[in-house]
gemmi code that builds the backbone of each chain (N, CA, C; Angstrom):
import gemmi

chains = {
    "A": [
        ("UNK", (0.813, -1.198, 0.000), (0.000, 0.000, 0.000), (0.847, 1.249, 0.000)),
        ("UNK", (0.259, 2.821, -0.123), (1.400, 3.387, -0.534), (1.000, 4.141, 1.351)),
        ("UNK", (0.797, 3.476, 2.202), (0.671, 4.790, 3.931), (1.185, 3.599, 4.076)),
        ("UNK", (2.216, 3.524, 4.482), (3.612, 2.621, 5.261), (3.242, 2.807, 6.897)),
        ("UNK", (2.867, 2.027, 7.468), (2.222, 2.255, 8.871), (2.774, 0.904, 10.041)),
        ("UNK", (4.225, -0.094, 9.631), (4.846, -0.776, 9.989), (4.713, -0.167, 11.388)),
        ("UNK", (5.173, 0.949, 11.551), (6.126, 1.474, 12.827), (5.444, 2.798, 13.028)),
        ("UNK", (5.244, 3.127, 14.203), (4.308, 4.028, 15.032), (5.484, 4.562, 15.913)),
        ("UNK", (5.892, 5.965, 15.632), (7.181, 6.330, 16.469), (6.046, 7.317, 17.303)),
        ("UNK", (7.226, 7.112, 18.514), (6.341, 8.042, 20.141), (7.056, 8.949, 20.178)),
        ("UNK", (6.389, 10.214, 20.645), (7.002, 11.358, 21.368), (6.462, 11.267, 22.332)),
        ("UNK", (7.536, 11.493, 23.500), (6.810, 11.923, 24.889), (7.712, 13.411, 25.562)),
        ("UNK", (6.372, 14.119, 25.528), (6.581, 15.467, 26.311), (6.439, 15.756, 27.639)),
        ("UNK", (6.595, 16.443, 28.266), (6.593, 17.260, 29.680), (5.363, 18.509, 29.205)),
        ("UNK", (4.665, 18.519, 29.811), (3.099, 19.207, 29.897), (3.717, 20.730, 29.841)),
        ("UNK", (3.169, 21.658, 28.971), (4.193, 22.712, 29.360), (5.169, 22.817, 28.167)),
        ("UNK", (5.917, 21.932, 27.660), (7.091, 22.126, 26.818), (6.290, 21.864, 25.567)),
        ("UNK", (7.338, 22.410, 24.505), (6.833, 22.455, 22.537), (6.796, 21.052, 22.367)),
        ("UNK", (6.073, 20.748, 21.518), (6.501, 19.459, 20.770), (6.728, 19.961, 19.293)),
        ("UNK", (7.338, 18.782, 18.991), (7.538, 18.859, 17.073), (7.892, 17.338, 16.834)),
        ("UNK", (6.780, 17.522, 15.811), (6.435, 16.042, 15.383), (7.017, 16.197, 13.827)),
        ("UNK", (7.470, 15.276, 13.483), (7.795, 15.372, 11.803), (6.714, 14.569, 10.618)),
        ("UNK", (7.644, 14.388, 9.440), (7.049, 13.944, 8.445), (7.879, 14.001, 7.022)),
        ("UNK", (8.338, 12.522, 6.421), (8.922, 12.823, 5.602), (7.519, 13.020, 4.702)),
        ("UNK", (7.276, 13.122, 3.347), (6.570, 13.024, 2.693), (7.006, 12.605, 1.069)),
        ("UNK", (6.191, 11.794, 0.541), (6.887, 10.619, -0.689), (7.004, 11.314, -2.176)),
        ("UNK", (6.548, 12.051, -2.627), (5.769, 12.975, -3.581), (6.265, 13.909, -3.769)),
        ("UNK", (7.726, 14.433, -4.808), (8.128, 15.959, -5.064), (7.051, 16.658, -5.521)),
        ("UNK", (5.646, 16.224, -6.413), (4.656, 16.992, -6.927), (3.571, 17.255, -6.229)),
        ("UNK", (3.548, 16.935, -5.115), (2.400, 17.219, -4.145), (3.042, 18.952, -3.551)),
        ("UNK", (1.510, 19.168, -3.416), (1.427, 20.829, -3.751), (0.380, 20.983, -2.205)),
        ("UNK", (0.296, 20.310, -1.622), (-1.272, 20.652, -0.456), (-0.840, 19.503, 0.448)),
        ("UNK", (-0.620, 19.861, 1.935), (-0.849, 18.847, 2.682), (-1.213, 19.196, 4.056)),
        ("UNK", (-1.541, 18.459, 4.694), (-2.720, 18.108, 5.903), (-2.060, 17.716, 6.961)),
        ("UNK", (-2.123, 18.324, 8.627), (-1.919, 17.554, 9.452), (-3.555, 17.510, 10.025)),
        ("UNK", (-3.041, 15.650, 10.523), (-4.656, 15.638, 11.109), (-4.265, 15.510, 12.875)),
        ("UNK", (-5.398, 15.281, 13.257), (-5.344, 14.339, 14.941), (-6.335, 13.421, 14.896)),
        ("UNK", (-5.577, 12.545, 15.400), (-6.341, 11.315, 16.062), (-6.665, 10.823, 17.193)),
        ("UNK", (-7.636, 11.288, 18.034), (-7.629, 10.441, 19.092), (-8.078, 9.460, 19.097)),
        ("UNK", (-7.865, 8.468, 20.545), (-9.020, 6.905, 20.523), (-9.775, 6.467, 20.257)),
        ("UNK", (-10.292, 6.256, 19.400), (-11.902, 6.281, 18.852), (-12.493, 6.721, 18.295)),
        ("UNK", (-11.851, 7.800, 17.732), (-12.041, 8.494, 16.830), (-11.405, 8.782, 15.286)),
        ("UNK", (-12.197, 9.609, 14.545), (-11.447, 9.497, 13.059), (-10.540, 10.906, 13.622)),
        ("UNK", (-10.018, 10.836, 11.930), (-8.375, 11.878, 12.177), (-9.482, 13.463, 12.397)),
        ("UNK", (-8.804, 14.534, 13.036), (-9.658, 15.763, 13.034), (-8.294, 16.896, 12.446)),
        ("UNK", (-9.115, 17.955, 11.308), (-8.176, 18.289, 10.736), (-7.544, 19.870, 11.948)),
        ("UNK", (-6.088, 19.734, 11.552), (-5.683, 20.582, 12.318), (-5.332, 22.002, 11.821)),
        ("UNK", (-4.360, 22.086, 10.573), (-3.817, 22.945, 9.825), (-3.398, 22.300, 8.593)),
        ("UNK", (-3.161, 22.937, 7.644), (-2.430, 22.905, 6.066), (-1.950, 23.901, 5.702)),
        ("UNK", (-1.059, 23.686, 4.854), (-0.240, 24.501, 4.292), (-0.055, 24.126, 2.613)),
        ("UNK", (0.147, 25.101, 1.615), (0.063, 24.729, 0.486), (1.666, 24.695, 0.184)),
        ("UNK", (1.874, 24.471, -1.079), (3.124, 24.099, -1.440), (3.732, 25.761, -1.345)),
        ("UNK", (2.920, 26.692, -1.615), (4.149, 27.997, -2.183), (4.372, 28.134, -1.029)),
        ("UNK", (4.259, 28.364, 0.457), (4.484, 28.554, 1.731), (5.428, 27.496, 2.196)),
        ("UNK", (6.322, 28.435, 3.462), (7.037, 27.045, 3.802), (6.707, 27.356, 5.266)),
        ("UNK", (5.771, 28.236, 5.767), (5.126, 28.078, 7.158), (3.976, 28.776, 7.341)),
        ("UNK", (3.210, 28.109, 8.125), (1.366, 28.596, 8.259), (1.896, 28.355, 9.634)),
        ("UNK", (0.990, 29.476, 10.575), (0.673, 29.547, 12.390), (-0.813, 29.457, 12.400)),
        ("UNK", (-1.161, 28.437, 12.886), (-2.502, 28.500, 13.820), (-2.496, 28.831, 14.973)),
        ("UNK", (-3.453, 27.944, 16.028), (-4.015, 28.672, 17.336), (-2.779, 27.595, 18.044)),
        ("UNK", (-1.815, 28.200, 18.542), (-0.496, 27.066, 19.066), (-0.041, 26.156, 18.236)),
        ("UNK", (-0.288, 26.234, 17.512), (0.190, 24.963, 16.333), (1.364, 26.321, 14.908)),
        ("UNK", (1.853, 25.284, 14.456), (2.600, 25.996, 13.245), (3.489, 25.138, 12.473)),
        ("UNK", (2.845, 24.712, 11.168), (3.466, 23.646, 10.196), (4.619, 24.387, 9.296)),
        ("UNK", (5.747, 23.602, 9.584), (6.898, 23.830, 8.523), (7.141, 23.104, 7.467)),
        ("UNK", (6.936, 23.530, 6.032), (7.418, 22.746, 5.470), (8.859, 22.994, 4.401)),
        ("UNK", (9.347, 22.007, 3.935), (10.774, 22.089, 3.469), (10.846, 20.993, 2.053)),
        ("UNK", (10.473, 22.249, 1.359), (9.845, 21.164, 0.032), (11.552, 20.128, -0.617)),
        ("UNK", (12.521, 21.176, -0.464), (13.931, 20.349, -1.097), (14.092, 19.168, -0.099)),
        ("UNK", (13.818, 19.140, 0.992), (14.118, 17.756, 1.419), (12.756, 17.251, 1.616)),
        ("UNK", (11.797, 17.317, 0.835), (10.625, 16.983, 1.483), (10.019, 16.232, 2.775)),
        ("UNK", (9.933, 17.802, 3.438), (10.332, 17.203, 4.854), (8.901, 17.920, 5.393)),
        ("UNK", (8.019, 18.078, 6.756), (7.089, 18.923, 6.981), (6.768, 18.403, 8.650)),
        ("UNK", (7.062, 19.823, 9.091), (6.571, 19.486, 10.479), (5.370, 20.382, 11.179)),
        ("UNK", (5.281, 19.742, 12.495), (4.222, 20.366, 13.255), (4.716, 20.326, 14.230)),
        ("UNK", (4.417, 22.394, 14.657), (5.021, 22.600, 15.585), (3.916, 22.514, 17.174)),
        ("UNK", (3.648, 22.524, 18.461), (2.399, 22.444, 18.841), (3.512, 22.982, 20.279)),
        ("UNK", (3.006, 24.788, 20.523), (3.310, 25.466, 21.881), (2.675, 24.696, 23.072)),
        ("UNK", (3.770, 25.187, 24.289), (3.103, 24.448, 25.288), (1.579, 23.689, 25.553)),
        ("UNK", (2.518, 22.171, 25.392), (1.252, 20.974, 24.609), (0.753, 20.740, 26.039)),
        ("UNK", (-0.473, 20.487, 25.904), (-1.429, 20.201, 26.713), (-1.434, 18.822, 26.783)),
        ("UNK", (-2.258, 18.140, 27.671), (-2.591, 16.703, 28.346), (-3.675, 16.310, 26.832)),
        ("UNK", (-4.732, 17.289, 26.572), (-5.320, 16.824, 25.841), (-5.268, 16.816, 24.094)),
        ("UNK", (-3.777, 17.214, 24.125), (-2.924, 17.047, 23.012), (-2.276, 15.859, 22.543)),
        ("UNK", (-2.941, 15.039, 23.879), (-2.269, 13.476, 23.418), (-3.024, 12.681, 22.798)),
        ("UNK", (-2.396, 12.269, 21.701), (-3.122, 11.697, 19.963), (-1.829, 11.226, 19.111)),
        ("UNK", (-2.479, 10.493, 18.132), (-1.626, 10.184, 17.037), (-2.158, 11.596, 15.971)),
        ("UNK", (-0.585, 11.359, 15.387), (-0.722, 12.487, 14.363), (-0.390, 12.410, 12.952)),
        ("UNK", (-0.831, 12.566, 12.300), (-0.649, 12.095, 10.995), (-0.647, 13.487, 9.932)),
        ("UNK", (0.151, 13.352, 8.904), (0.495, 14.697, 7.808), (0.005, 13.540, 6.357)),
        ("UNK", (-0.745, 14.604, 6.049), (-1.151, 13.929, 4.440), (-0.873, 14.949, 3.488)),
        ("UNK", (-0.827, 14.103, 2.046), (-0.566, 14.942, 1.379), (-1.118, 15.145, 0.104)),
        ("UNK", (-1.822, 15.965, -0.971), (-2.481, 15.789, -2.099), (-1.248, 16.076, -2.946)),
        ("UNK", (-1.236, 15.146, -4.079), (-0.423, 15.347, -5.332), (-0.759, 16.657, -6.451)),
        ("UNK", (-2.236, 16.961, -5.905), (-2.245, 17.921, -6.751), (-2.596, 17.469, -8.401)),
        ("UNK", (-2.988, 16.347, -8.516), (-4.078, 16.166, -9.928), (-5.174, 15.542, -9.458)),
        ("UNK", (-5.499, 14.406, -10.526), (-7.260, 14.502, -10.778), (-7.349, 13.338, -9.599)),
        ("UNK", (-6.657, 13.174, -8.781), (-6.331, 11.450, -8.218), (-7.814, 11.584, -6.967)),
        ("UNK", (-7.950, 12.725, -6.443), (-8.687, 12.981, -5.597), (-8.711, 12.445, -4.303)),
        ("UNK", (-7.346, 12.014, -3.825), (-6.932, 11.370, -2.534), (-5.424, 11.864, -1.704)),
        ("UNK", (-5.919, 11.130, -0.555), (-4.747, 11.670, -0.120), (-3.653, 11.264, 0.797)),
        ("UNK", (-2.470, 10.776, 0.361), (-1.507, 9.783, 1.075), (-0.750, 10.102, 2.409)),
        ("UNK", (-1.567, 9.619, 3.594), (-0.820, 9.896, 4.539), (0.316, 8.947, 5.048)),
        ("UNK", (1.044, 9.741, 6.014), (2.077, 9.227, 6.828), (1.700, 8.400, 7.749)),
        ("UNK", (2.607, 7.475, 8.498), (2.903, 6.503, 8.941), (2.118, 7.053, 10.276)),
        ("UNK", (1.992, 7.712, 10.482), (1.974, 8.662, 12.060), (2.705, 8.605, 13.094)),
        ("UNK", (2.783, 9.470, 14.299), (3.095, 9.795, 15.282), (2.393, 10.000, 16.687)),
        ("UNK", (2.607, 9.077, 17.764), (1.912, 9.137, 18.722), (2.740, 9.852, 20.019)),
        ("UNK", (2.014, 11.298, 20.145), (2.115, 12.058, 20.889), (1.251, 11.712, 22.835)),
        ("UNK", (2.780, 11.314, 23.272), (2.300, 11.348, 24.870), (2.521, 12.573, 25.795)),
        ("UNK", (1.629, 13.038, 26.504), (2.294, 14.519, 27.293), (1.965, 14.122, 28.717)),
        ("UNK", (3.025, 14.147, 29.200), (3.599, 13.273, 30.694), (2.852, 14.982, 31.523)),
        ("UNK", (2.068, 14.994, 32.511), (1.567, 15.735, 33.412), (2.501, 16.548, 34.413)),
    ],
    "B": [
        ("UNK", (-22.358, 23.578, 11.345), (-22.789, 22.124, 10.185), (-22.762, 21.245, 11.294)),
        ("UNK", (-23.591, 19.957, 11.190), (-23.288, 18.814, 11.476), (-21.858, 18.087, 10.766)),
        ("UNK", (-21.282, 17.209, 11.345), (-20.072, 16.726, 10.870), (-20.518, 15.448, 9.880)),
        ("UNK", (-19.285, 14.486, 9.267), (-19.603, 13.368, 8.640), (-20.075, 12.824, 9.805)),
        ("UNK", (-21.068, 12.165, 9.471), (-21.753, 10.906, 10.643), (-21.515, 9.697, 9.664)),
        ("UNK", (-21.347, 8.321, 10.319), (-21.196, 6.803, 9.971), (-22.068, 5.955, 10.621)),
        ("UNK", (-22.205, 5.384, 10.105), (-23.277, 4.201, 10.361), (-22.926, 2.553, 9.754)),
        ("UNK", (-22.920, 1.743, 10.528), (-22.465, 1.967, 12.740), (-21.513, 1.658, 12.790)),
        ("UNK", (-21.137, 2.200, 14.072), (-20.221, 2.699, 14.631), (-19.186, 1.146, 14.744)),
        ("UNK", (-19.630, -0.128, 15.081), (-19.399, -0.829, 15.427), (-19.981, -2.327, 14.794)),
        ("UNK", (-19.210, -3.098, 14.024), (-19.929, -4.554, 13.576), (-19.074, -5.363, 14.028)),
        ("UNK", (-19.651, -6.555, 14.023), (-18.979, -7.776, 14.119), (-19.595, -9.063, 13.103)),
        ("UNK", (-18.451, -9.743, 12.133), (-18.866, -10.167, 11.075), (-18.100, -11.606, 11.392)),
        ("UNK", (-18.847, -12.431, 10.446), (-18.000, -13.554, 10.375), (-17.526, -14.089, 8.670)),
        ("UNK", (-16.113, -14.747, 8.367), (-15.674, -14.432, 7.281), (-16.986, -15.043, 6.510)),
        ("UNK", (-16.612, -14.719, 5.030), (-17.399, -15.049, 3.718), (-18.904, -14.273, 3.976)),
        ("UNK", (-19.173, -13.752, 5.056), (-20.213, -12.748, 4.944), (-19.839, -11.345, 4.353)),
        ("UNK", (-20.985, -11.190, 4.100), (-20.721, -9.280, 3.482), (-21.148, -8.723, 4.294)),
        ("UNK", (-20.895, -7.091, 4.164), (-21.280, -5.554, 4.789), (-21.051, -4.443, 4.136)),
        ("UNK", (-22.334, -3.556, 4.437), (-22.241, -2.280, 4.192), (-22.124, -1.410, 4.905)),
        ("UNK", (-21.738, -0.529, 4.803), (-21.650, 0.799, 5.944), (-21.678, 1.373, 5.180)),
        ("UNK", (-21.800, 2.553, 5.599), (-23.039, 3.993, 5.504), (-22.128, 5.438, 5.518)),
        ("UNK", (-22.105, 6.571, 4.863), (-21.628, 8.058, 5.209), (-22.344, 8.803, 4.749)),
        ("UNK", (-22.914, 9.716, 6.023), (-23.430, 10.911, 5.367), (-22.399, 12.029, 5.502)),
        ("UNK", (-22.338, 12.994, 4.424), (-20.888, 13.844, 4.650), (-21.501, 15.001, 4.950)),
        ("UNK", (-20.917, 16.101, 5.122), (-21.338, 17.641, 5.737), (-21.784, 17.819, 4.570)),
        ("UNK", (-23.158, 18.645, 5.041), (-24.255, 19.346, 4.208), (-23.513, 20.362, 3.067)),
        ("UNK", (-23.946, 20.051, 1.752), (-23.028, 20.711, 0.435), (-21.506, 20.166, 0.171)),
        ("UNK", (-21.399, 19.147, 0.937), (-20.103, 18.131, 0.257), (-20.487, 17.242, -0.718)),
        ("UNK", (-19.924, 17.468, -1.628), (-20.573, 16.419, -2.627), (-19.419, 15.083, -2.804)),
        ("UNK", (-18.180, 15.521, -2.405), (-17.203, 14.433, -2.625), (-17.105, 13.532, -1.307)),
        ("UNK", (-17.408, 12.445, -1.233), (-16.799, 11.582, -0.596), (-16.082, 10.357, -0.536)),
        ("UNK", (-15.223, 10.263, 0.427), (-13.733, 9.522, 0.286), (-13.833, 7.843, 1.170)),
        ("UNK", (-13.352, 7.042, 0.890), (-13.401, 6.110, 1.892), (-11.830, 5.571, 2.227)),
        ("UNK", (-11.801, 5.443, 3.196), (-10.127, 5.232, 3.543), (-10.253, 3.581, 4.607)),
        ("UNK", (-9.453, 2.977, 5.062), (-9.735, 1.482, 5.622), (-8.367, 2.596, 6.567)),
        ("UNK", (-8.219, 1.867, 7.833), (-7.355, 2.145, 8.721), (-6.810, 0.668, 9.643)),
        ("UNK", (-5.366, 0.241, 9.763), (-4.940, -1.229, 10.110), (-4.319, -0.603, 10.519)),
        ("UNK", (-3.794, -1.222, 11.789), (-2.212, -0.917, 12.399), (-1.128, -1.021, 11.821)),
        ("UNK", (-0.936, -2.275, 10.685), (0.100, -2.502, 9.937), (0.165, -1.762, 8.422)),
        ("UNK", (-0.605, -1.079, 8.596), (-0.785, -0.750, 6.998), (-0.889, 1.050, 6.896)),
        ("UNK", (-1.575, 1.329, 8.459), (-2.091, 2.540, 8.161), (-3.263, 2.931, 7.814)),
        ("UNK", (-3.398, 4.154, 6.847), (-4.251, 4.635, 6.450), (-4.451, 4.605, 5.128)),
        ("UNK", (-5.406, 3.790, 4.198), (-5.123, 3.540, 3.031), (-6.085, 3.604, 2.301)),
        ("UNK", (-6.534, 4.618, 1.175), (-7.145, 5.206, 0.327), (-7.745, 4.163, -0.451)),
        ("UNK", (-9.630, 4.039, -0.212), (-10.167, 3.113, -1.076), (-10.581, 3.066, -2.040)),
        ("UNK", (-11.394, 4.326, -2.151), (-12.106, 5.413, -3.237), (-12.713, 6.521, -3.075)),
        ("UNK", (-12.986, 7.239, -4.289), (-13.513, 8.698, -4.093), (-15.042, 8.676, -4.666)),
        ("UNK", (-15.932, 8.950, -4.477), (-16.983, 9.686, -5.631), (-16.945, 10.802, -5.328)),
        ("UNK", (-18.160, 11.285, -6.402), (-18.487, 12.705, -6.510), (-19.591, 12.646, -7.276)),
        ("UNK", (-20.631, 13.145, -7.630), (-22.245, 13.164, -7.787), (-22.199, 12.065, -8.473)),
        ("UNK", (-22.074, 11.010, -7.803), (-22.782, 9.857, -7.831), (-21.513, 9.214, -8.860)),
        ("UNK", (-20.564, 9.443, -9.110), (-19.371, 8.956, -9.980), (-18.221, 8.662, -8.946)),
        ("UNK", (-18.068, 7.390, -9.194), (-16.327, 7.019, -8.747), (-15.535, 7.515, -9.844)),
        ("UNK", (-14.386, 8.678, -8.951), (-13.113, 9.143, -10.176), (-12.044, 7.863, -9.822)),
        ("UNK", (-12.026, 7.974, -8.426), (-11.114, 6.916, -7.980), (-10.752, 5.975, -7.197)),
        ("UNK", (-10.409, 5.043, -7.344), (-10.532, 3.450, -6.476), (-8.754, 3.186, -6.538)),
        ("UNK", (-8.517, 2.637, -4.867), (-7.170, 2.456, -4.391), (-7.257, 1.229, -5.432)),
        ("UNK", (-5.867, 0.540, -4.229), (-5.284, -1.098, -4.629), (-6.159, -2.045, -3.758)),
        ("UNK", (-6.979, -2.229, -4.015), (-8.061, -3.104, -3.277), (-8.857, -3.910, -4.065)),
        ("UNK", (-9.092, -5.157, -3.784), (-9.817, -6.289, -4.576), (-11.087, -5.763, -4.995)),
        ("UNK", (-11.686, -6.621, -5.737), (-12.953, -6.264, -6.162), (-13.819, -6.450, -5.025)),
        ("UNK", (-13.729, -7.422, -3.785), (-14.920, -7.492, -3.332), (-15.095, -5.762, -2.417)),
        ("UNK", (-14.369, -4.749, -2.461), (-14.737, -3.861, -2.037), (-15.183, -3.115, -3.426)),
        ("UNK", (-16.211, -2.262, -2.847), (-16.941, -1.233, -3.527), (-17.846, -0.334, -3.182)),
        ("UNK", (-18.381, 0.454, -3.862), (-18.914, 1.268, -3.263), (-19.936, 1.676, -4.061)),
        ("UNK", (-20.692, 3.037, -3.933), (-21.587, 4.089, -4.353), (-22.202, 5.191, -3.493)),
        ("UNK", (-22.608, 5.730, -4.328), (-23.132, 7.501, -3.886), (-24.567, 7.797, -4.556)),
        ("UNK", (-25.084, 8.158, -3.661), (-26.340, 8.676, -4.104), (-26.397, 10.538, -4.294)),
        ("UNK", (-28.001, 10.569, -4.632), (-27.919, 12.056, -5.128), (-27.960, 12.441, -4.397)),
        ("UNK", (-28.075, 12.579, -3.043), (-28.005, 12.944, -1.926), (-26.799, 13.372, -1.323)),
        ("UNK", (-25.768, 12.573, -2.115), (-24.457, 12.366, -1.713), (-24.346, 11.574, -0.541)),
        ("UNK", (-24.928, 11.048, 0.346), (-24.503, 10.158, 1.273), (-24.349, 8.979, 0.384)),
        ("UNK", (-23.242, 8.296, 1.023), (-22.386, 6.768, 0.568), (-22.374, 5.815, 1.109)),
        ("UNK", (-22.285, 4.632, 0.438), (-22.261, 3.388, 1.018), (-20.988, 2.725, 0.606)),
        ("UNK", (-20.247, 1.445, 1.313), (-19.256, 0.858, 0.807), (-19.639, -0.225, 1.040)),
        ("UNK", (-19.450, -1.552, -0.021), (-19.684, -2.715, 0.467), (-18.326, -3.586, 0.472)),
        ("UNK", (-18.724, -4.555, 1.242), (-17.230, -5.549, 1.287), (-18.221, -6.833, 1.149)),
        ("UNK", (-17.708, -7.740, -0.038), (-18.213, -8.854, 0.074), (-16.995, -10.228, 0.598)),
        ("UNK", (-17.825, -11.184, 0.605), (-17.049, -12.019, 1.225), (-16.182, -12.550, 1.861)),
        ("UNK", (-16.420, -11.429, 3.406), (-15.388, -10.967, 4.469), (-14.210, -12.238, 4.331)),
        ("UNK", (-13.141, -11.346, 4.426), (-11.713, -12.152, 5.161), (-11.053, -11.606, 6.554)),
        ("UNK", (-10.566, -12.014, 7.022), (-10.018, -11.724, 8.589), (-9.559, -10.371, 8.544)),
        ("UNK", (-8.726, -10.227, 7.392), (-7.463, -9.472, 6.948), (-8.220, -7.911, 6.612)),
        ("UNK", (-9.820, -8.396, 6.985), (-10.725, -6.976, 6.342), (-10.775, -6.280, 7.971)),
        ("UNK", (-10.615, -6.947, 9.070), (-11.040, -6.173, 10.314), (-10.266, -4.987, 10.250)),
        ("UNK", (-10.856, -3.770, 10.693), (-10.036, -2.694, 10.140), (-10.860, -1.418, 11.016)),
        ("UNK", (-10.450, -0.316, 10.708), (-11.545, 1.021, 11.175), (-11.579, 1.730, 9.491)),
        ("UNK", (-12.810, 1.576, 9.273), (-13.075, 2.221, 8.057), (-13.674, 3.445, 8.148)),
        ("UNK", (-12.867, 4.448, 7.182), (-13.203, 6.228, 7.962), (-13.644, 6.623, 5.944)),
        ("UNK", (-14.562, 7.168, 6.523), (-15.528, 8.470, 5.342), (-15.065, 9.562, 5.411)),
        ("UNK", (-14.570, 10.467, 4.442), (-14.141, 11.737, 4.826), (-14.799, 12.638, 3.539)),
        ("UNK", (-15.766, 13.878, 3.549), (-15.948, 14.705, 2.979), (-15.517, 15.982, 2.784)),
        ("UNK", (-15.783, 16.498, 1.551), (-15.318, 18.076, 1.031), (-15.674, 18.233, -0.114)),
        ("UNK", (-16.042, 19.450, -0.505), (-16.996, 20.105, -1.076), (-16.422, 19.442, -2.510)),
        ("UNK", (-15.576, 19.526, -2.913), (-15.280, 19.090, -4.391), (-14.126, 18.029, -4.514)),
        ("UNK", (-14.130, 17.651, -3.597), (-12.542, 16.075, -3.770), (-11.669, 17.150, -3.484)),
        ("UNK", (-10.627, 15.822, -2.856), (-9.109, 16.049, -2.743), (-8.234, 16.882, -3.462)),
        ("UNK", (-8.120, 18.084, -3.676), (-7.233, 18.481, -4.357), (-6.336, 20.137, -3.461)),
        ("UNK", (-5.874, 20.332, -4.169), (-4.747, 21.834, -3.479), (-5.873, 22.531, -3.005)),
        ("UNK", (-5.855, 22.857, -1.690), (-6.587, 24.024, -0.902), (-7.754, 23.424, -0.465)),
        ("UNK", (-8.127, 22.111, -0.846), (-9.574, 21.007, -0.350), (-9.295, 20.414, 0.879)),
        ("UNK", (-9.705, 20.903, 1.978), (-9.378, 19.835, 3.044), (-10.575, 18.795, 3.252)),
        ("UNK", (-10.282, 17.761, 3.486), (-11.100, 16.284, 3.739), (-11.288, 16.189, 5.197)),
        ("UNK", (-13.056, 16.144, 5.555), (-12.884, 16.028, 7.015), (-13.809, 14.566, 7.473)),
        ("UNK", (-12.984, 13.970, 8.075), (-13.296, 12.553, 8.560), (-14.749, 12.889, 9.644)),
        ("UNK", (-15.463, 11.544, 9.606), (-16.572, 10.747, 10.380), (-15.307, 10.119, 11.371)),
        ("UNK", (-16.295, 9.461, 12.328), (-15.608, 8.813, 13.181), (-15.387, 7.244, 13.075)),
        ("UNK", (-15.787, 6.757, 12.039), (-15.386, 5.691, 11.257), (-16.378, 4.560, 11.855)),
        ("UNK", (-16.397, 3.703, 11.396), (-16.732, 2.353, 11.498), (-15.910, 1.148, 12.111)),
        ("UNK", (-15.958, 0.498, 13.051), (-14.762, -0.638, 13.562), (-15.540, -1.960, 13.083)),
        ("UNK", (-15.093, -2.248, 12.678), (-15.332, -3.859, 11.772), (-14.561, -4.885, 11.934)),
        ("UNK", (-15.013, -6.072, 13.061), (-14.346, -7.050, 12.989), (-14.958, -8.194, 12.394)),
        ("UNK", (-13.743, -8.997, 11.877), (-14.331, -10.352, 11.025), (-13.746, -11.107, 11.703)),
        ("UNK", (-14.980, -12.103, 12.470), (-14.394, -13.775, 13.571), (-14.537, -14.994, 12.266)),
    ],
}
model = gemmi.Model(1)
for chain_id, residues in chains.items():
    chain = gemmi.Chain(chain_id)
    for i, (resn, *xyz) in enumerate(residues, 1):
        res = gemmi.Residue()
        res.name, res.seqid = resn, gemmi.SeqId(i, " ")
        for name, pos in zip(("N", "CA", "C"), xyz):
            atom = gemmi.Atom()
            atom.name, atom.element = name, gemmi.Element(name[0])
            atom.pos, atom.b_iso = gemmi.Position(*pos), 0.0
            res.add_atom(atom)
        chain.add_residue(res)
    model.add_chain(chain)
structure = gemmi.Structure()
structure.add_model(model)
structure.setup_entities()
């Protein structure tokens, strides 16, 4: 399949401190991509995006970097909260008629109290 | 808006049976997406419609499929369950499909196990 989901890497934070979660991404022609959240039981909830001409968008504590020559894209998330703990996942649209969208492996965010 | 809602939330199947499940997407979405979710696999793109047309279908056997009504709410079917189908299957809508500046917003999926 093309979401490689073998391996589930953890971050664990201190309540209070930044996190930054990464993301390689597979696709030099993808032009649009997505971080979501996931909590337990739930489907992914969208957080922020950023399009390809930008290489940083700020939301509400959050702020995605992306780094199209190494196709690389992160999420930044200011003093993370308890209820910031989720898997996180970055997707990405290629930008034609495909109408889908290939996410990452994800990242499961723990924030120690 | 109300969000994507799924229907239900929760099955339990036994193999060589079939199932459908259900998405209604946010009011004036006409595109909706179906994605399967495995621990080993991830998150993996099944198909798209859009007024009542599939543009696009993943790497997945025939016994999955789907459709859309004029309504735009969707159905997916899986025939002749295999083990390998237990999964969380997530619906995600937006106004015109996946593309630059379209964000896709997920239901809370479906959990589907096959005994």
């Amino acid at each position: 399949g093309e979401s490689v989901g073998l391996h589930l890497p953890t971050l664990s934070v201190q309540e209070g401190d930044n996190s930054i979660i990464n993301c390689a991404y597979s696709n030099s022609a993808s032009d649009y991509f997505i971080w979501y959240k996931q909590e337990s039981g739930k489907g992914p909830q969208f957080i922020i995006d950023i399009r390809s001409n930008m290489d940083k968008r700020q939301g509400q504590r959050v702020t995605v970097l992306l780094n199209k020559t190494v196709k690389h894209l992160s999420l930044q998330i200011a003093a993370t909260q308890p209820g910031d703990s989720a898997v996180y996942f970055c997707a990405e649209n290629l930008g034609d008629s495909s109408y889908k969208l290939i996410f990452g492996s994800g990242t499961r965010l723990l924030v120690r109290p | 808006k109300a969000g994507v809602t799924q229907t239900p939330r929760y099955l339990i199947k036994t193999r060589g049976q079939q199932v459908t499940l259900s998405c209604s997407p946010i009011s004036g979405h006409r595109s909706v997406s179906w994605y399967q979710q495995t621990p080993g696999q991830g998150l993996q793109f099944l198909f798209e419609y859009f007024s009542e047309t599939q543009r696009n279908k993943g790497n997945f056997p025939g016994r999955f499929s789907g459709r859309q009504f004029s309504n735009s709410r969707s159905e997916m079917n899986v025939s002749t369950l295999e083990l390998g189908d237990s999964a969380l299957y997530l619906c995600a809508s937006s106004p015109r499909g996946a593309t630059t500046g379209e964000t896709q917003y997920f239901g809370p999926g479906t959990r589907l196990l096959v005994l």
